[in-house]
ZAFI-97990 format. One line per 2 residues: for each residue x, y, z of C-alpha. Coordinates in steps of 0.05 Angstrom, whole numbers, plus 5000, padded with zeros to 4 digits. Layout:
N
X,Y,Z; ...
This chain:
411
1527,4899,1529; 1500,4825,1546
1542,4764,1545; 1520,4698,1546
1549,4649,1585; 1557,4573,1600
1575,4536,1665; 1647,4511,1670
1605,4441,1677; 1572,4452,1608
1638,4470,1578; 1672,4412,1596
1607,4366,1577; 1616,4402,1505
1684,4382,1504; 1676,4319,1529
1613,4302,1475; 1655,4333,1421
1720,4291,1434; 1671,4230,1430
1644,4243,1365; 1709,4257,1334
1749,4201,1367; 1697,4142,1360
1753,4092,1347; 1815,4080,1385
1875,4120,1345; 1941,4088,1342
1994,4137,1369; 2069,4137,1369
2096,4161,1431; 2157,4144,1485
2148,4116,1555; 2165,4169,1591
2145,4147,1667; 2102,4086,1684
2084,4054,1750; 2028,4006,1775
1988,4004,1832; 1964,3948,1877
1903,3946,1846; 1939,3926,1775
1925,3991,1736; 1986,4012,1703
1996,4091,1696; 2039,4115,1651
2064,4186,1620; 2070,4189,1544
2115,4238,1504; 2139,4257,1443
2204,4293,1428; 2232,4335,1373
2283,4280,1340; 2336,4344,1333
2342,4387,1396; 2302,4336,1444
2248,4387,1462; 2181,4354,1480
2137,4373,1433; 2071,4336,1474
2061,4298,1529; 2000,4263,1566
1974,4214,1615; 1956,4151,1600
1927,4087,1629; 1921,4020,1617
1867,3986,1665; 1879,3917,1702
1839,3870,1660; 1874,3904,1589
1949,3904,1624; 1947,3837,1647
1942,3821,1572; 1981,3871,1541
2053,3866,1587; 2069,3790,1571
2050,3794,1504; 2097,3853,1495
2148,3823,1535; 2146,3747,1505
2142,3783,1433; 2196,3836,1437
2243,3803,1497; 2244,3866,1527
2210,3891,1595; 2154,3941,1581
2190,4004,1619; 2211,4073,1616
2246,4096,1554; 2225,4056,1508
2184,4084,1444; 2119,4045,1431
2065,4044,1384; 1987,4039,1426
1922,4037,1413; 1888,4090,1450
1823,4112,1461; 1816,4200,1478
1780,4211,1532; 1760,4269,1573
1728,4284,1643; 1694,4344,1674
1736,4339,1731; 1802,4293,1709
1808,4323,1648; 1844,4298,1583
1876,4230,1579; 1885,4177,1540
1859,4091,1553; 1914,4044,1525
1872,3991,1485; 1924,3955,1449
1994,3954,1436; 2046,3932,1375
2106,3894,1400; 2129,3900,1324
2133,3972,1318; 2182,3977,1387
2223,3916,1364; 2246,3960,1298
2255,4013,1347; 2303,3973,1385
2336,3941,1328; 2342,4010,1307
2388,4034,1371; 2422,3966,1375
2444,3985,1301; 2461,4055,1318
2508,4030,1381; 2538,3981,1342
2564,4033,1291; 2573,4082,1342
2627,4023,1371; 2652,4003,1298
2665,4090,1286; 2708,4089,1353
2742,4032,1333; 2727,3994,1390
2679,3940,1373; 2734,3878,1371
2796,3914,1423; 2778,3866,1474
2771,3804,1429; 2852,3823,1399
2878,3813,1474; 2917,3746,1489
2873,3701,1531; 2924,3682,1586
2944,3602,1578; 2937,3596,1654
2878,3641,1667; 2873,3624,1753
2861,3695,1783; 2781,3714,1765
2753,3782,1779; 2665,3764,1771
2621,3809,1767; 2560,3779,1786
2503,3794,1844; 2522,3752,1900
2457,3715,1914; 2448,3686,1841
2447,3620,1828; 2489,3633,1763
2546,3643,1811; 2533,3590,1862
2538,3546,1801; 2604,3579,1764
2632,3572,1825; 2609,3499,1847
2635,3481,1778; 2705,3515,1782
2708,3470,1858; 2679,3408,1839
2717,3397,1765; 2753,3325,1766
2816,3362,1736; 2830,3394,1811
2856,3465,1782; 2864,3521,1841
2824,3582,1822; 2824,3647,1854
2764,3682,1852; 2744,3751,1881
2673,3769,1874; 2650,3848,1856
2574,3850,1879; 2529,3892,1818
2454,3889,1801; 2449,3847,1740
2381,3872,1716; 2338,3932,1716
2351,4000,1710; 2412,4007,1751
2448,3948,1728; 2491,3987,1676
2520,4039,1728; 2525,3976,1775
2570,3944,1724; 2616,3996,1706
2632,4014,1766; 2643,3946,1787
2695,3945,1731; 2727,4010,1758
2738,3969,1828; 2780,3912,1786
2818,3959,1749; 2852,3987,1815
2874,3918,1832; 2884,3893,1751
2951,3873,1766; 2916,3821,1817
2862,3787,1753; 2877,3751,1693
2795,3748,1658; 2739,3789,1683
2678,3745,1678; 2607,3781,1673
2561,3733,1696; 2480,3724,1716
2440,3668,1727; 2375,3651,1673
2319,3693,1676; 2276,3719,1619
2305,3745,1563; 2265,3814,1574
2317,3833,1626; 2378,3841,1577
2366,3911,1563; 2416,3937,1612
2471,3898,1562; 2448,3933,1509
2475,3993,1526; 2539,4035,1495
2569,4055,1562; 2571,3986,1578
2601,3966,1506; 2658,4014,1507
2680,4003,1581; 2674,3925,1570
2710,3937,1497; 2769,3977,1518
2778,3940,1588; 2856,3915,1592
2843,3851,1617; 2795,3791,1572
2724,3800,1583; 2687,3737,1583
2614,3740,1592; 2556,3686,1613
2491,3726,1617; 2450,3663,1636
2402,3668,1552; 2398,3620,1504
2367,3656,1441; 2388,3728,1448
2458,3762,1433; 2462,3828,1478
2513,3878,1448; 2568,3865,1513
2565,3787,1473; 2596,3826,1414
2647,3865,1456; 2668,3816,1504
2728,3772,1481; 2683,3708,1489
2613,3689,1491; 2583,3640,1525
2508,3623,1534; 2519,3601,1625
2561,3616,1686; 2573,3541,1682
2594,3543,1602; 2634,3603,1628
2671,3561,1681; 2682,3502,1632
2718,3545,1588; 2759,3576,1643
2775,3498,1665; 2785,3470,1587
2834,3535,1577; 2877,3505,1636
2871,3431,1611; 2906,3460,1539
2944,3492,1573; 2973,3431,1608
2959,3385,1544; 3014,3437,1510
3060,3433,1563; 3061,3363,1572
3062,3351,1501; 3121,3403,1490
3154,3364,1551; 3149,3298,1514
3173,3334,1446; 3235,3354,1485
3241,3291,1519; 3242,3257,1452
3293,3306,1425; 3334,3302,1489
3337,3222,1478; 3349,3222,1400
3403,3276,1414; 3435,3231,1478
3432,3167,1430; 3464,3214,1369
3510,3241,1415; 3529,3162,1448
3543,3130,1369; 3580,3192,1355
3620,3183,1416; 3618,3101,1411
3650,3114,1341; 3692,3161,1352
3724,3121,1413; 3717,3063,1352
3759,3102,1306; 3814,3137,1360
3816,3056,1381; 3838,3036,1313
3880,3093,1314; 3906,3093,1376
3921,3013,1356; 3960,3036,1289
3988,3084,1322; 4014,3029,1374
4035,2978,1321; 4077,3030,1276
4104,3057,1341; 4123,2978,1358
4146,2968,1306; 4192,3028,1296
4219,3022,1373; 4236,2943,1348
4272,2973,1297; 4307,3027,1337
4321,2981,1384; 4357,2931,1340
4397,2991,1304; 4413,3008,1372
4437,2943,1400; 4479,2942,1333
4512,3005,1351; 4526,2983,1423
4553,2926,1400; 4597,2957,1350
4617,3009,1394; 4631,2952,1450
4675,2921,1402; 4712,2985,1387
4723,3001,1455; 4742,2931,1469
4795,2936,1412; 4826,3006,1434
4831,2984,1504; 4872,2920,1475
4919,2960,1442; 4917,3017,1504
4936,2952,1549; 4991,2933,1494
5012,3006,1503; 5004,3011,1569
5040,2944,1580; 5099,2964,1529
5118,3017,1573; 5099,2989,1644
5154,2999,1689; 5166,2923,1710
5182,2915,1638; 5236,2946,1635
5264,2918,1705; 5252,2847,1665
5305,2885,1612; 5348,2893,1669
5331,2970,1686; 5324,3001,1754
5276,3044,1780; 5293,3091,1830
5243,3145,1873; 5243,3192,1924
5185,3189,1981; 5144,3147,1932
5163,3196,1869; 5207,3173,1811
5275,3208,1807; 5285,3237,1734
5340,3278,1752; 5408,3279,1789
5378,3349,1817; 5321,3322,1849
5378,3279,1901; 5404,3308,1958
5457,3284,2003; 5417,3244,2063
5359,3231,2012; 5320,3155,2033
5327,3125,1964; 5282,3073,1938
5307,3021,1884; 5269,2973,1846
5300,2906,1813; 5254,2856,1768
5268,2802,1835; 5263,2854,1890
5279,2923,1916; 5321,2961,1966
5334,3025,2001; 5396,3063,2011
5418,3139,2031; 5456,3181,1990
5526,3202,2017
């Protein structure tokens, strides 16, 4: 039986011819980045895929590339239109042209690309993070912490070399309000692929020392707005989100609000806006207390000056008692005292009238009274004799006259 045959050479010139004729025209293909890299030279090679939106099985994949003079076109128009780096992972929507070669086989000539079509494709995932956060409920947990009213102890997250952080840090030194800060710095990348697992675990290292921090700050200096991806991510989110201590982050953009923006408890466009917050925050802080100090000052006085007329009267009042009190007591002392010198004085007469009559008495029956009536008194060793039994033969007896006295001895 005879076959007929072709060269492998003819084959792949067939294929190659009828590939041209059906594929005149550059096609416009939907596909995701799957790998891309450049070369010195400029070209830019990429890998394109497509997966099944269910299980995530590629369903086709192929080599593209996008040559020097077309790249150099096609990246900053991308990047200027859709603020996002033209990288791995993200879905796009190019203009290809098929080609095929005899010895390189299939692949595909990027011609054109629309920035449109991957912008709705990341408005798309932003959207699907954000309800992703709002379903766990943890979209606003870091906004409902307390923002310390004396936030000094800083954990930053920043890369070391940036100038964001030479100048959030210049700014915290130099501020004409002389606050002390205490900042520790936690090296991560702030851009690129890496930056998310940078970040995170940069976070892990504060929260083994969280009793040490007040505010995590998150900040990088300006660059282009294309390198915000890594922010836009829902690992980030939810560790930022559900962190125990504020979040307060100054991703060096202007235009742009990443999704850690909407997690983190405040916002701010610079590391420098970031470190005037930080240093306004203190200067409320001290406005408050100095105002509350002047409040209780105030109240302290009016109370003191309450307190002194209440006093000044009431020594007013016990004064014009104490004075009534006096005069009544005066008064009734006068009058005790006259009552009294009333009853002395009667009682001084009384006594001056009994002891009359006790004299009279006393002189009615006074012994040299009755001597002037012409009675004797007799006694015995000084002791009047009132009986004839009290005298005893030899007995010294004493006699009293009214003009003398004697002795004599009883026989």
């Amino acid at each position: 039986m005879s076959t007929t045959s072709i060269s492998l050479s003819e084959l792949t010139d067939q294929i190659h011819e009828s590939i041209r004729m059906r594929f005149e025209k550059p096609v416009w293909i939907r596909a995701e980045i799957s790998e891309l890299r450049y070369n010195p030279g400029g070209h830019c090679y990429l890998e394109l895929i497509e997966k099944d939106s269910q299980s995530d099985t590629i369903l086709a994949k192929s080599k593209a590339t996008c040559w020097s003079s077309t790249f150099r076109m096609l990246k900053p128009y991308f990047e200027s239109t859709t603020g996002q780096t033209l990288q791995a992972g993200l879905n796009v929507l190019v203009a290809v042209s098929v080609e095929f070669h005899g010895v390189y086989g299939f692949s595909l000539n990027v011609r054109d690309i629309d920035p449109t079509f991957t912008i709705g494709e990341m408005a798309a995932r932003r959207l699907k993070i954000i309800r992703q956060l709002e379903a766990d409920g943890i979209l606003d947990m870091n906004k409902e912490l307390a923002l310390p009213m004396l936030p000094q102890r800083i954990a930053i997250i920043s890369s070391a070399t940036a100038a964001g952080y030479g100048d959030f840090c210049d700014q915290l030194k130099n501020d004409s309000s002389q606050f002390a800060f205490y900042t520790k710095l936690f090296p991560a990348i702030m851009q690129g692929d890496q930056a998310e697992v940078s970040i995170i675990n940069a976070l892990e290292k504060i929260y083994e020392n969280i009793d040490c921090f007040d505010v995590v700050i998150i900040i990088r200096g300006g660059g282009a707005t294309t390198d915000l991806a890594c922010f836009d991510t829902y690992d980030l989110a939810a560790n930022c989100a559900q962190f125990p201590l504020p979040v307060i982050a100054g991703i060096g953009h202007q235009r742009d609000i990443s999704i850690l923006d909407m997690v983190a408890h405040t916002s701010l466009k610079t590391p420098t806006a970031v470190a005037e917050f930080l240093i306004g925050q203190l200067q409320r802080t001290e406005n408050h207390i100095n105002n509350t100090f002047s409040d209780i000052r105030y109240l302290v006085n009016t109370k003191i000056e309450k307190e002194y007329r209440f006093i000044t009267q009431s020594q007013n009042r016990i004064k014009q008692t104490l004075k009534g009190w006096v005069v009544q007591k005066t008064h009734l002392l006068d009058r005790q005292k006259s009552r009294l010198k009333s009853t002395i004085r009667l009682q001084l007469v009384q006594q001056k009238n009994k002891l009359a009559l006790l004299e009279k008495s006393i002189q009615g029956h006074s012994p040299s009274l009755l001597l002037k009536q012409g009675y004797t008194l007799s006694t015995i060793n000084g002791k009047r004799i009132s009986s004839i039994r009290e005298v005893k033969a030899g007995a010294k007896i004493k006699t009293f006259l009214s003009d003398g006295e004697f002795e004599s001895e009883v026989l």
